[in-house]
CHARMM-style PDB file with segment names, atoms N, HN, CA, C and O in Angstrom:
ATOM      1  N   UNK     1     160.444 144.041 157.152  1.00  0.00      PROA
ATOM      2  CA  UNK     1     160.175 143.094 156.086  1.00  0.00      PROA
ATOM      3  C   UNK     1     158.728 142.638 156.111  1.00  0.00      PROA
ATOM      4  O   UNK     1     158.044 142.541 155.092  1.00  0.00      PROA
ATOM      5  N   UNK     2     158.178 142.283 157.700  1.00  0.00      PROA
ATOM      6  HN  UNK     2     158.734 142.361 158.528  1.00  0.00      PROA
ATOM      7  CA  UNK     2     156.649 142.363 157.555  1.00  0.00      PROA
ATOM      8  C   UNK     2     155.704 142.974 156.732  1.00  0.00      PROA
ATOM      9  O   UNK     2     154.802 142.609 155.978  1.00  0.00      PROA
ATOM     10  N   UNK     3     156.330 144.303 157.219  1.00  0.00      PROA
ATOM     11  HN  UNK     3     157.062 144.600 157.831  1.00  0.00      PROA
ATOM     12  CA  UNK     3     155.189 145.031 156.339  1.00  0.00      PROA
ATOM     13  C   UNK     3     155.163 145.159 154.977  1.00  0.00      PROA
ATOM     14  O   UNK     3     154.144 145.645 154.486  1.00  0.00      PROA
ATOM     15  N   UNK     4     156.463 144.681 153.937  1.00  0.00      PROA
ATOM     16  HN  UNK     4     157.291 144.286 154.336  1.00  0.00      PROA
ATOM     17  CA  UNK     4     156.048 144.693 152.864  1.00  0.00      PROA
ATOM     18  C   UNK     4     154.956 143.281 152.337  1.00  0.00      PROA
ATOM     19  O   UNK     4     154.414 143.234 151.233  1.00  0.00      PROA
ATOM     20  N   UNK     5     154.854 142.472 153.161  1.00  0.00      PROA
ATOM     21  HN  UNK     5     155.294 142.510 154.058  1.00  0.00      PROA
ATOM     22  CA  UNK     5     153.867 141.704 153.095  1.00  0.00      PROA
ATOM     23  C   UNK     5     152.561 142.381 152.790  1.00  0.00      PROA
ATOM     24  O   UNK     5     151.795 141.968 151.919  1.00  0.00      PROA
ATOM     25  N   UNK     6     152.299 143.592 153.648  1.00  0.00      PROA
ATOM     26  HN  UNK     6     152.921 143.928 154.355  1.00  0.00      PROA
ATOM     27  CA  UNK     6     150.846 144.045 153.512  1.00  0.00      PROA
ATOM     28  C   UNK     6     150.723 145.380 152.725  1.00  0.00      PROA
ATOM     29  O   UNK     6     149.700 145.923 152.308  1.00  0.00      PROA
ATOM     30  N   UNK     7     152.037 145.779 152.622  1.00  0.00      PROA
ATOM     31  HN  UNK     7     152.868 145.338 152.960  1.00  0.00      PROA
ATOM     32  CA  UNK     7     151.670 147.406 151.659  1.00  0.00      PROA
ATOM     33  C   UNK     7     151.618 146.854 150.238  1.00  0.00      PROA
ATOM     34  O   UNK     7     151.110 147.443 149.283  1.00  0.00      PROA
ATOM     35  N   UNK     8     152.224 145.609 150.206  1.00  0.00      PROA
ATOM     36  HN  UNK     8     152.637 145.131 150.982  1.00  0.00      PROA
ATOM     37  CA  UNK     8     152.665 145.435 148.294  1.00  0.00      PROA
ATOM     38  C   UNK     8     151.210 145.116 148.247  1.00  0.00      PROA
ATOM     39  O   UNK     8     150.635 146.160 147.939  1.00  0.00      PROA
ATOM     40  N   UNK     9     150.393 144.194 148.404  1.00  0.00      PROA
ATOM     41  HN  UNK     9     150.860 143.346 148.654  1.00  0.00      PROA
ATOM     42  CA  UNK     9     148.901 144.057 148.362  1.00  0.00      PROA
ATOM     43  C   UNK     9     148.217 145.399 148.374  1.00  0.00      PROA
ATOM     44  O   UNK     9     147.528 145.741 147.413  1.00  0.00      PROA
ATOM     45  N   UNK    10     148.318 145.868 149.013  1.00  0.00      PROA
ATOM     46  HN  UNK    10     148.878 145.590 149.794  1.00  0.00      PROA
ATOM     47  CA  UNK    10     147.450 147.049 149.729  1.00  0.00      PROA
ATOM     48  C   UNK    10     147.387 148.102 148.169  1.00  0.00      PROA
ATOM     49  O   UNK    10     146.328 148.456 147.651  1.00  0.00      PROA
ATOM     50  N   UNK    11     149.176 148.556 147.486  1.00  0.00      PROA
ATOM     51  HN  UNK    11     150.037 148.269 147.907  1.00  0.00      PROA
ATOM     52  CA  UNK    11     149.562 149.186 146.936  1.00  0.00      PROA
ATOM     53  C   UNK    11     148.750 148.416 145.552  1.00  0.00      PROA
ATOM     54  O   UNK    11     148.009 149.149 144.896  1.00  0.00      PROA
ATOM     55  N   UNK    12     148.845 147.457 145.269  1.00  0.00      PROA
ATOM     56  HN  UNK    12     149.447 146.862 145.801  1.00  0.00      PROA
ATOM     57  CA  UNK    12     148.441 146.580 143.839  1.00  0.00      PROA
ATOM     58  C   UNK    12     146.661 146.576 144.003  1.00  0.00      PROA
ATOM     59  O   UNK    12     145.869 146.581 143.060  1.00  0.00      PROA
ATOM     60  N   UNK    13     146.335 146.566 145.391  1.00  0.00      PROA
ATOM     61  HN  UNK    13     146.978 146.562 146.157  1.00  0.00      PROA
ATOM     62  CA  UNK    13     144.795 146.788 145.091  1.00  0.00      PROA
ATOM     63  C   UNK    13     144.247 148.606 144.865  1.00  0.00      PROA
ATOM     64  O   UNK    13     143.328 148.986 144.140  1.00  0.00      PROA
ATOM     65  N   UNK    14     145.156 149.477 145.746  1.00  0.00      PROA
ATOM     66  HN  UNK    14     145.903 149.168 146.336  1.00  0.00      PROA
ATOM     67  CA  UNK    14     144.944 150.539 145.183  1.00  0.00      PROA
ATOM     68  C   UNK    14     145.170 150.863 143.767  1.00  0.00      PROA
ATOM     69  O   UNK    14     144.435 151.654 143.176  1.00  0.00      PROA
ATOM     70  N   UNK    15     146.341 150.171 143.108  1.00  0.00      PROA
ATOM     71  HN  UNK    15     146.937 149.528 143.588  1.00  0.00      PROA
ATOM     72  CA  UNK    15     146.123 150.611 141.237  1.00  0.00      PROA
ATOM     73  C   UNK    15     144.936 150.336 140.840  1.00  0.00      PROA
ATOM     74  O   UNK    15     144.360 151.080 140.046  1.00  0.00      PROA
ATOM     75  N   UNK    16     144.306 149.092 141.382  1.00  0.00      PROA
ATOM     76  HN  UNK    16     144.774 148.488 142.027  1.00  0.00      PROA
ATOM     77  CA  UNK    16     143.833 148.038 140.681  1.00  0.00      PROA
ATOM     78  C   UNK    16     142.337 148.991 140.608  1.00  0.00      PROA
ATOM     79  O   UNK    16     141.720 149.306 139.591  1.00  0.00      PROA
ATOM     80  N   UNK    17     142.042 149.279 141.882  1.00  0.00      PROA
ATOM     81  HN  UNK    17     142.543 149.022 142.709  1.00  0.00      PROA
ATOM     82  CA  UNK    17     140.522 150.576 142.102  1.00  0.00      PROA
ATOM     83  C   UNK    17     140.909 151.623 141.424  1.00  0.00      PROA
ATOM     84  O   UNK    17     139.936 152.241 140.993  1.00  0.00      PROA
ATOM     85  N   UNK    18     142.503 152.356 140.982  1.00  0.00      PROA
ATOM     86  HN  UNK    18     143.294 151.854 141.333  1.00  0.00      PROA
ATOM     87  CA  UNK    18     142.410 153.618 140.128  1.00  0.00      PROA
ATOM     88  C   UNK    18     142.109 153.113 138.944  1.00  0.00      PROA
ATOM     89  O   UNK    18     141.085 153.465 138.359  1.00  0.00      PROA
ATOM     90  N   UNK    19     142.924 152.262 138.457  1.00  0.00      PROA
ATOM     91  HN  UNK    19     143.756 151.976 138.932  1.00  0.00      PROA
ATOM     92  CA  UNK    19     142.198 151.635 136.724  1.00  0.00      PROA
ATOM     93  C   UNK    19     140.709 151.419 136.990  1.00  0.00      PROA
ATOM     94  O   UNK    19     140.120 151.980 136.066  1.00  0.00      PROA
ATOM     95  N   UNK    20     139.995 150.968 137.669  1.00  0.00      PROA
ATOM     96  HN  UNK    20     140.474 150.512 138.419  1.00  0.00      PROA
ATOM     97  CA  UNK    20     138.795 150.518 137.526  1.00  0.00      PROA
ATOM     98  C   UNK    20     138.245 151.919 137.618  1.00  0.00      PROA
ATOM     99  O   UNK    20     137.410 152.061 136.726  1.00  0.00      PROA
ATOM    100  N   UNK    21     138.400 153.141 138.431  1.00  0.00      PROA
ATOM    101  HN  UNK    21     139.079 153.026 139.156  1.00  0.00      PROA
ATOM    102  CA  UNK    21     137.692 154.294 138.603  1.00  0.00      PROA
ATOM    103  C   UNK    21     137.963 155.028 137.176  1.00  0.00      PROA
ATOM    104  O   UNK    21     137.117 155.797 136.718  1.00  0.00      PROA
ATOM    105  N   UNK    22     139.330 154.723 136.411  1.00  0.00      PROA
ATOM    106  HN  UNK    22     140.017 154.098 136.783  1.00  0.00      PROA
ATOM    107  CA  UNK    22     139.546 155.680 135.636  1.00  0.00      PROA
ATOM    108  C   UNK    22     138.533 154.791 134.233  1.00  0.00      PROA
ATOM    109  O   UNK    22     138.094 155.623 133.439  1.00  0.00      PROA
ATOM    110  N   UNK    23     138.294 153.879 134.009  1.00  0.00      PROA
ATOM    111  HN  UNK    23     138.651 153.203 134.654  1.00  0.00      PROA
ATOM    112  CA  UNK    23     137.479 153.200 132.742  1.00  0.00      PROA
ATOM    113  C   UNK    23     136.130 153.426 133.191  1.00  0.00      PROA
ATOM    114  O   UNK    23     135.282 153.626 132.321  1.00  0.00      PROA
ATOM    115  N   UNK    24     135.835 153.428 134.233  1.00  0.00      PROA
ATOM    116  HN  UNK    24     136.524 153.266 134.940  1.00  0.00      PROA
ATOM    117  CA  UNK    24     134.408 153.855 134.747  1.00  0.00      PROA
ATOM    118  C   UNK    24     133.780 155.107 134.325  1.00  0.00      PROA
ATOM    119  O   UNK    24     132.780 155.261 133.624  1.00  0.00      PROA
ATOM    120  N   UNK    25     134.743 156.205 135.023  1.00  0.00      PROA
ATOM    121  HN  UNK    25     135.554 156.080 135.593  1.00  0.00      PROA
ATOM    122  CA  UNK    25     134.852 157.647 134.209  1.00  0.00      PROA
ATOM    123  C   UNK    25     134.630 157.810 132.821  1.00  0.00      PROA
ATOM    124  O   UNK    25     133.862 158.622 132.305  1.00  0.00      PROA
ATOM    125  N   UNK    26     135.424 156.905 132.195  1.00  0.00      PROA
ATOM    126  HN  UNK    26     136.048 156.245 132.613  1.00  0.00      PROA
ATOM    127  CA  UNK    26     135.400 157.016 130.453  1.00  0.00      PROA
ATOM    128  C   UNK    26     134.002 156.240 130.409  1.00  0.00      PROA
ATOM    129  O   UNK    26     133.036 156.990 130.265  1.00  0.00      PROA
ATOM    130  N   UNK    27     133.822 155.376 130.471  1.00  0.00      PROA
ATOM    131  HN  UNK    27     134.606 154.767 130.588  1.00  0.00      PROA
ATOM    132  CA  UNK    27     132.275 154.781 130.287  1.00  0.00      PROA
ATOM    133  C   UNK    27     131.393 154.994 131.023  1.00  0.00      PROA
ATOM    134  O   UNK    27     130.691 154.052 131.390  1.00  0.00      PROA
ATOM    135  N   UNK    28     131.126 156.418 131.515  1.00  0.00      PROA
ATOM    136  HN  UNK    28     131.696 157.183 131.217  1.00  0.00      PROA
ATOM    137  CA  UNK    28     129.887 156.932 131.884  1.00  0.00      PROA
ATOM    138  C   UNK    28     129.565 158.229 130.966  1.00  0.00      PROA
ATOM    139  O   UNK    28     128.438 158.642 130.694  1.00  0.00      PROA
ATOM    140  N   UNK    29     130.820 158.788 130.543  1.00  0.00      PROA
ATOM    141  HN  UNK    29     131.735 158.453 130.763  1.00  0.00      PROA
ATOM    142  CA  UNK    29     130.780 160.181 129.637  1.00  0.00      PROA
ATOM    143  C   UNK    29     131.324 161.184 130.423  1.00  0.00      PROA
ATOM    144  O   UNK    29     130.938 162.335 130.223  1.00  0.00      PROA
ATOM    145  N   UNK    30     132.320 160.912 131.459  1.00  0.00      PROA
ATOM    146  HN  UNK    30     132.633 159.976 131.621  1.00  0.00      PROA
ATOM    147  CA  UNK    30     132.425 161.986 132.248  1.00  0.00      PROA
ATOM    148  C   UNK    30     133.967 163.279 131.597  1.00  0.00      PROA
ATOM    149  O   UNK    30     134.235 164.401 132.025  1.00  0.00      PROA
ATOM    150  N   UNK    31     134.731 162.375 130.343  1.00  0.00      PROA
ATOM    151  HN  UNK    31     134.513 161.463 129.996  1.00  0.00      PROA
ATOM    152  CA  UNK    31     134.993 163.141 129.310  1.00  0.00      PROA
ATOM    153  C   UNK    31     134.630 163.162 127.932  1.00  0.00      PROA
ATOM    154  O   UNK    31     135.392 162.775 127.046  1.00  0.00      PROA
ATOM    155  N   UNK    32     133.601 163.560 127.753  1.00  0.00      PROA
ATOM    156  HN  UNK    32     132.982 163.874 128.473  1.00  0.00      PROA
ATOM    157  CA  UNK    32     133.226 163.409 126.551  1.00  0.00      PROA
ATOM    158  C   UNK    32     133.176 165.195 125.829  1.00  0.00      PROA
ATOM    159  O   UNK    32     133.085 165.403 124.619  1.00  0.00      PROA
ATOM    160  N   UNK    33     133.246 166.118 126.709  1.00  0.00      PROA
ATOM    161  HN  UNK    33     133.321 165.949 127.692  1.00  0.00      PROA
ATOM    162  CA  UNK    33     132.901 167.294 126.674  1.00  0.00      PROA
ATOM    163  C   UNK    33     133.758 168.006 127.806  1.00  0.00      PROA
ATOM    164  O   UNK    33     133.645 168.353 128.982  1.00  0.00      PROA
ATOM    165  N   UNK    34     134.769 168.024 126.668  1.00  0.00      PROA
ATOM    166  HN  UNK    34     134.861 167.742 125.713  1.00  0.00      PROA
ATOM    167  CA  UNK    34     136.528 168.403 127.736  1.00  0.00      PROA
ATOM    168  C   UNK    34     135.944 170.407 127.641  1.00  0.00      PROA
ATOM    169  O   UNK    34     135.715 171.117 128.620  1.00  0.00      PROA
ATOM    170  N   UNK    35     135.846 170.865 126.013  1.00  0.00      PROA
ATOM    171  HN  UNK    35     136.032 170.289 125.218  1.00  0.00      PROA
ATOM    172  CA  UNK    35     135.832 172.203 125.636  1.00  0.00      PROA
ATOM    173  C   UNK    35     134.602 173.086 126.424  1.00  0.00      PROA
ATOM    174  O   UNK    35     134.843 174.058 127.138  1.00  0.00      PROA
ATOM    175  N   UNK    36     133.300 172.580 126.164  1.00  0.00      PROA
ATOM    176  HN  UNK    36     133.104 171.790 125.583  1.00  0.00      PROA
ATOM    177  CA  UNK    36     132.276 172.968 127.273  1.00  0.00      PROA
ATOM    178  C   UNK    36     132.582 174.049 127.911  1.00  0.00      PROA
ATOM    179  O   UNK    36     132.988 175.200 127.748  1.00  0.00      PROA
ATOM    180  N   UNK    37     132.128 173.010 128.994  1.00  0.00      PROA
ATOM    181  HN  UNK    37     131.798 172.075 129.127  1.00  0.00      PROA
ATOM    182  CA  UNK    37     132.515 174.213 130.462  1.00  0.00      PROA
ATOM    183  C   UNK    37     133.516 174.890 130.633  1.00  0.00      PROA
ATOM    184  O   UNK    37     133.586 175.582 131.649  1.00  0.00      PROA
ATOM    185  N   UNK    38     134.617 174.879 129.647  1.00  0.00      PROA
ATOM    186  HN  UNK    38     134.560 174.317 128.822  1.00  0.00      PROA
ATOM    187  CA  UNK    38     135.688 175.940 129.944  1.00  0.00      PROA
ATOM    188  C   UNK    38     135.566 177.219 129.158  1.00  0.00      PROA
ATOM    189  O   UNK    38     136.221 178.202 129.504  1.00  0.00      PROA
ATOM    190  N   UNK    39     134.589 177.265 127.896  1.00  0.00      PROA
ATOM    191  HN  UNK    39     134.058 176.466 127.614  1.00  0.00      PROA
ATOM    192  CA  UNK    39     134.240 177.980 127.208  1.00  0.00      PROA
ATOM    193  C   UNK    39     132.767 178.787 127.689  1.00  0.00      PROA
ATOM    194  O   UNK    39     132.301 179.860 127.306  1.00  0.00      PROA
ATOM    195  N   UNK    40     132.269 177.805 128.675  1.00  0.00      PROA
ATOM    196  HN  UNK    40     132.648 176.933 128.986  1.00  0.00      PROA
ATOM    197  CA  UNK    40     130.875 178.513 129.223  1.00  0.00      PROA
ATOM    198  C   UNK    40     131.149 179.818 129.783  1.00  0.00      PROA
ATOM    199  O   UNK    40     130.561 180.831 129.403  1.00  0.00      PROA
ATOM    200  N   UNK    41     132.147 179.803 130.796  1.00  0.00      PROA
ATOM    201  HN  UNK    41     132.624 178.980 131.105  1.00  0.00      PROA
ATOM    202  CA  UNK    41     132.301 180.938 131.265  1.00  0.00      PROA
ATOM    203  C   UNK    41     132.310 182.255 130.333  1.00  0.00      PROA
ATOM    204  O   UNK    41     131.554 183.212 130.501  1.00  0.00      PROA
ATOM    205  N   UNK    42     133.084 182.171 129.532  1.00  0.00      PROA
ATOM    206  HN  UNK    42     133.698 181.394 129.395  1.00  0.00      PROA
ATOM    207  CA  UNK    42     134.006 183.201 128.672  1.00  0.00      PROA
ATOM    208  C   UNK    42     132.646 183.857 128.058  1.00  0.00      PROA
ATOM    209  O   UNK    42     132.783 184.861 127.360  1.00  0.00      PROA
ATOM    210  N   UNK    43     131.018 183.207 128.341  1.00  0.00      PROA
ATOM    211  HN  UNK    43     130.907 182.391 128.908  1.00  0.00      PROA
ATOM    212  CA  UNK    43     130.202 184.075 128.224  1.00  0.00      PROA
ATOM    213  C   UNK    43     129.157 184.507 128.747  1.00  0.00      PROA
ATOM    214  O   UNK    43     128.709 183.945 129.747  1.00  0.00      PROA
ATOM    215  N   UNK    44     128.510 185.640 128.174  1.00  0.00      PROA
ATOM    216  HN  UNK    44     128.874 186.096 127.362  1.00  0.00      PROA
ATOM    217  CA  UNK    44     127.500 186.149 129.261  1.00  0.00      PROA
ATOM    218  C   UNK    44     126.146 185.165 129.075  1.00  0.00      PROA
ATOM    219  O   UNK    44     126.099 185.013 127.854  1.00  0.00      PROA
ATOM    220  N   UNK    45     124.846 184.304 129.754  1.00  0.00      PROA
ATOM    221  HN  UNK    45     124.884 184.427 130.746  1.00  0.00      PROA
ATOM    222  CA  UNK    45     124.168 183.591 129.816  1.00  0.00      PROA
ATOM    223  C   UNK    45     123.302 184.684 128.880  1.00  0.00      PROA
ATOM    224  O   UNK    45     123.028 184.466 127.700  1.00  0.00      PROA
ATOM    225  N   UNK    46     122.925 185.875 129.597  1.00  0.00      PROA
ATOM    226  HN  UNK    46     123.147 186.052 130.556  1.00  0.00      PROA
ATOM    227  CA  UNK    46     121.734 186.748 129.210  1.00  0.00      PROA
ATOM    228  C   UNK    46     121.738 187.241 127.531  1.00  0.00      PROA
ATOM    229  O   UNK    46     120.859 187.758 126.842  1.00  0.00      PROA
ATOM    230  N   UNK    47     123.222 186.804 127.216  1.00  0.00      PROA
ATOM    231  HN  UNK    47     123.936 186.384 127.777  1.00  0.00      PROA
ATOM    232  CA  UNK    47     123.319 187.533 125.388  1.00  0.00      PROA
ATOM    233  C   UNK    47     122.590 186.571 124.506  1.00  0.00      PROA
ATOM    234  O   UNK    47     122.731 185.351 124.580  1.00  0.00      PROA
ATOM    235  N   UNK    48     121.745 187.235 123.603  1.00  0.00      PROA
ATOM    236  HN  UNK    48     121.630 188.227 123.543  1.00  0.00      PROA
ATOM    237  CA  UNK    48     121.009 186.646 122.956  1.00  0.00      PROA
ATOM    238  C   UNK    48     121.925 185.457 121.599  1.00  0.00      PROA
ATOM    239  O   UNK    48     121.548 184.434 121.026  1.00  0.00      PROA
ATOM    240  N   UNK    49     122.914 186.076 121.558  1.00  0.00      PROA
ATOM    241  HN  UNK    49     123.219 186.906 122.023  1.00  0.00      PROA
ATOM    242  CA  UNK    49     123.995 185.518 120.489  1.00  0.00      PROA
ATOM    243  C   UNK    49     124.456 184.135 120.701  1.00  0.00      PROA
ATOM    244  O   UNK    49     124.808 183.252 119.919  1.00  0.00      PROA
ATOM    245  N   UNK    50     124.353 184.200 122.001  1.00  0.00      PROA
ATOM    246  HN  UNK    50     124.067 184.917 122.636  1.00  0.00      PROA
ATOM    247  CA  UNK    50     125.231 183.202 123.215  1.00  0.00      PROA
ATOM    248  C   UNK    50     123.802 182.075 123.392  1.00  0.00      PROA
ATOM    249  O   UNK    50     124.112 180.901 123.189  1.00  0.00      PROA
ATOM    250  N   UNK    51     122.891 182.223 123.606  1.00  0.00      PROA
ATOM    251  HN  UNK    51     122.639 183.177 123.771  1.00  0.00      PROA
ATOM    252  CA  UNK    51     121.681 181.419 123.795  1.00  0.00      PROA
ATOM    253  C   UNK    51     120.929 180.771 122.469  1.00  0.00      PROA
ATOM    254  O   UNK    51     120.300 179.716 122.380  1.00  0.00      PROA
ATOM    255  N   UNK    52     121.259 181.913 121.338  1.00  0.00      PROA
ATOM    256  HN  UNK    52     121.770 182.770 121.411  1.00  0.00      PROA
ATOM    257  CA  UNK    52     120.738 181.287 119.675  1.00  0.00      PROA
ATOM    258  C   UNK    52     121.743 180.348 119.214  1.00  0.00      PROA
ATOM    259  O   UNK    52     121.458 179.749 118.177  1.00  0.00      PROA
ATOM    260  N   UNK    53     123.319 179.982 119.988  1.00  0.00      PROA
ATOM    261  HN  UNK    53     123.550 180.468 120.831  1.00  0.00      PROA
ATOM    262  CA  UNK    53     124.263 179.552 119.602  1.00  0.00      PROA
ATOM    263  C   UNK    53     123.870 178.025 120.389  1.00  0.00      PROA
ATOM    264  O   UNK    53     123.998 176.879 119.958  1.00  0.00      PROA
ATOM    265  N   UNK    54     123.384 178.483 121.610  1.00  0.00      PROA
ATOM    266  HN  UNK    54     123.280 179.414 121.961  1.00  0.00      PROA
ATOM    267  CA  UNK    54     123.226 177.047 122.165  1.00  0.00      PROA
ATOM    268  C   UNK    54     122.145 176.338 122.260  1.00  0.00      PROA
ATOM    269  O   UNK    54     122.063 175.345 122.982  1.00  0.00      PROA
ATOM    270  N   UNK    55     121.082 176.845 121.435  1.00  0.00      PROA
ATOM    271  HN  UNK    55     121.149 177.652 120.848  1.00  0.00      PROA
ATOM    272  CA  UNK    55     119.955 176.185 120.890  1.00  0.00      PROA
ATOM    273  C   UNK    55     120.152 175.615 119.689  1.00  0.00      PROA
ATOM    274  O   UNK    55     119.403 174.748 119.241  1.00  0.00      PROA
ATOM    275  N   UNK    56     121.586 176.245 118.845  1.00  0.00      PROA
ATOM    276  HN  UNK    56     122.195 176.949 119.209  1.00  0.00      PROA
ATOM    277  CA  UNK    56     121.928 175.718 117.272  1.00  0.00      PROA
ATOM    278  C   UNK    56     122.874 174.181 118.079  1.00  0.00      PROA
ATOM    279  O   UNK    56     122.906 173.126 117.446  1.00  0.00      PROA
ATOM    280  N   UNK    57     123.440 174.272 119.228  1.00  0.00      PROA
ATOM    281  HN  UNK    57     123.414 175.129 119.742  1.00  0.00      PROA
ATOM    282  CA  UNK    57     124.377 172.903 119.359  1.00  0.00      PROA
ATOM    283  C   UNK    57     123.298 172.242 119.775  1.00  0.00      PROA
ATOM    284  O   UNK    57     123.124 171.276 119.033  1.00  0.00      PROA
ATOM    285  N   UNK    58     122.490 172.307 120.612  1.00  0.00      PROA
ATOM    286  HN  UNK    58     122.631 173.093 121.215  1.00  0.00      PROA
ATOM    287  CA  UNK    58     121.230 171.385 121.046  1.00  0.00      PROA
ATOM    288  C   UNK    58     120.398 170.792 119.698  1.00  0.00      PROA
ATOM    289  O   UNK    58     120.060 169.609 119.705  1.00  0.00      PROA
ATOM    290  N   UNK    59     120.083 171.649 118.551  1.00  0.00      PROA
ATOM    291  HN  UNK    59     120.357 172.610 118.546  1.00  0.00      PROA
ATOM    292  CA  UNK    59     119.178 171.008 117.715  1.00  0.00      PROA
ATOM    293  C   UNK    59     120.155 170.273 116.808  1.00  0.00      PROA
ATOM    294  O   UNK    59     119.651 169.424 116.072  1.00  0.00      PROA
ATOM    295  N   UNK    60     121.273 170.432 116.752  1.00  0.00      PROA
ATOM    296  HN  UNK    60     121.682 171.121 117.351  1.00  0.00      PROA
ATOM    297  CA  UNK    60     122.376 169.505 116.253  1.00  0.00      PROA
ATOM    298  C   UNK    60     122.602 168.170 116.874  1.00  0.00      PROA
ATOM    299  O   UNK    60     122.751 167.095 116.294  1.00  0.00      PROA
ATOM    300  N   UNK    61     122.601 168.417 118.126  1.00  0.00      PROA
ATOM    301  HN  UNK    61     122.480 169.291 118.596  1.00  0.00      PROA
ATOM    302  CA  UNK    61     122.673 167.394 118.906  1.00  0.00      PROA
ATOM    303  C   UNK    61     121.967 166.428 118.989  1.00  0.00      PROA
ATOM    304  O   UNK    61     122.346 165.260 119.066  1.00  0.00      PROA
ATOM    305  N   UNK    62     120.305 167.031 118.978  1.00  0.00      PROA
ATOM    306  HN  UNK    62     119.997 167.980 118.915  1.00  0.00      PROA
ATOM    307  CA  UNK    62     119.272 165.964 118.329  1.00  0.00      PROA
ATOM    308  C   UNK    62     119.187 165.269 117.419  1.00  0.00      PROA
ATOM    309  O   UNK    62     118.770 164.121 117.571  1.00  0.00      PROA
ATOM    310  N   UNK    63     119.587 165.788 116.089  1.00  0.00      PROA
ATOM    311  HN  UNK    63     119.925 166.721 115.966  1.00  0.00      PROA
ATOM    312  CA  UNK    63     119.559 165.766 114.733  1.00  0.00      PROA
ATOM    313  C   UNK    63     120.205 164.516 115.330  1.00  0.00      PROA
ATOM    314  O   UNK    63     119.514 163.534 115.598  1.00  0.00      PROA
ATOM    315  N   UNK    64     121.701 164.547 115.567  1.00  0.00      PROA
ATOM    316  HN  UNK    64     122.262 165.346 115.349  1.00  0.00      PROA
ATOM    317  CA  UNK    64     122.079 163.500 115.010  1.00  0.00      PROA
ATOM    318  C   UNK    64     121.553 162.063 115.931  1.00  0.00      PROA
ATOM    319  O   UNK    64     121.746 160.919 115.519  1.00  0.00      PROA
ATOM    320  N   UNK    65     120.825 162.412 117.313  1.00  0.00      PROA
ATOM    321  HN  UNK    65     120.669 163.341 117.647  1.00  0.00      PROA
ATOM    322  CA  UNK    65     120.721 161.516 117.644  1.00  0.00      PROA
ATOM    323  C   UNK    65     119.429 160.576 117.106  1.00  0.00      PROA
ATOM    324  O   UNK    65     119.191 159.446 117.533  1.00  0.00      PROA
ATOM    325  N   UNK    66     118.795 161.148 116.271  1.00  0.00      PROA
ATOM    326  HN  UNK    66     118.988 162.066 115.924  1.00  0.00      PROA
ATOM    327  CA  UNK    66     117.853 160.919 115.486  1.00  0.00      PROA
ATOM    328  C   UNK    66     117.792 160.066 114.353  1.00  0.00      PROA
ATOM    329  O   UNK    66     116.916 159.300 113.950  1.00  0.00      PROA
ATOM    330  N   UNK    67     118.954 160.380 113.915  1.00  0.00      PROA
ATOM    331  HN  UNK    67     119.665 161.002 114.242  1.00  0.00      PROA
ATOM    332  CA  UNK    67     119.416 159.815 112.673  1.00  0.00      PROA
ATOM    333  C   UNK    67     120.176 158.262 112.951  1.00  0.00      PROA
ATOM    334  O   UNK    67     120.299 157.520 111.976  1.00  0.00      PROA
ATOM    335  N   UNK    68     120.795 157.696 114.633  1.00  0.00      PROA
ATOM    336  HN  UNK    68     120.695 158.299 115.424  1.00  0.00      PROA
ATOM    337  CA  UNK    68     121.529 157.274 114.917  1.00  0.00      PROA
ATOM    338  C   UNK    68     120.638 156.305 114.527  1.00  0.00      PROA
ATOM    339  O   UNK    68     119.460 156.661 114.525  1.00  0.00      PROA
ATOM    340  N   UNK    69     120.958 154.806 114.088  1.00  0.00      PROA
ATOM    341  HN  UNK    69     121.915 154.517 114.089  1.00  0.00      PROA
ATOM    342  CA  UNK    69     120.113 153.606 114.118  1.00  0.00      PROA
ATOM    343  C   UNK    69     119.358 152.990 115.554  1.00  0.00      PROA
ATOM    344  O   UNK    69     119.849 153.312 116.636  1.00  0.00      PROA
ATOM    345  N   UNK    70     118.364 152.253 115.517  1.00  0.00      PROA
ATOM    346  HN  UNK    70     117.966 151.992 114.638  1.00  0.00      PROA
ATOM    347  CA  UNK    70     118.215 151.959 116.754  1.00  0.00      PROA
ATOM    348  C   UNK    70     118.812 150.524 117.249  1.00  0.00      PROA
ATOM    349  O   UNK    70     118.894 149.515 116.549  1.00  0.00      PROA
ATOM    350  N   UNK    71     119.129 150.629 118.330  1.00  0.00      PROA
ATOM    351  HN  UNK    71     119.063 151.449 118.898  1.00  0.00      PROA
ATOM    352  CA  UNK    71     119.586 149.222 118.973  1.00  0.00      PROA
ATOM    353  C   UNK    71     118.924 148.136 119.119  1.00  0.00      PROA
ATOM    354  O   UNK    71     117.831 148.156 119.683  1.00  0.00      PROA
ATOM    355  N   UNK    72     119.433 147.065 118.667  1.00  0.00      PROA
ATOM    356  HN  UNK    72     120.321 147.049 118.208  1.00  0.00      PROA
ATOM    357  CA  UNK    72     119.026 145.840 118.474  1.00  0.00      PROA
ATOM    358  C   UNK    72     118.709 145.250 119.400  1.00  0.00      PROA
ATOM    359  OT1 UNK    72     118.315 144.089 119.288  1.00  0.00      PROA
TER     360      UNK     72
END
């Protein structure tokens, strides 16, 4: 019976650090770009098709951050 004195704490501060690790994750960007890297593989770096494709998501990427308003 002691010890549920110290695991129920123990157990409620471990949720308490997974919620905090898992909103942390989301508010750093660490899913923001689920498709990515699972699609990187599936090509070759050296194909020119593959590199004109990811200079078209990069200047997109700018674009819009360009366009974004600036912060107050």
């Amino acid at each position: 019976m002691i010890a549920l004195y110290i695991l129920i704490p123990v157990a409620i501060a471990l949720v308490g650090f997974a919620i905090w690790l898992f909103f942390w994750a989301v508010d750093s960007g660490q899913y923001d770009d689920l498709d990515g890297p699972a699609h990187s593989i599936l090509f070759d770096d050296e194909d020119p098709k593959h590199q004109a494709a990811v200079k078209q998501i990069q200047q997109q990427d700018a674009d819009q951050d360009s366009q974004k308003p600036p912060h107050a």
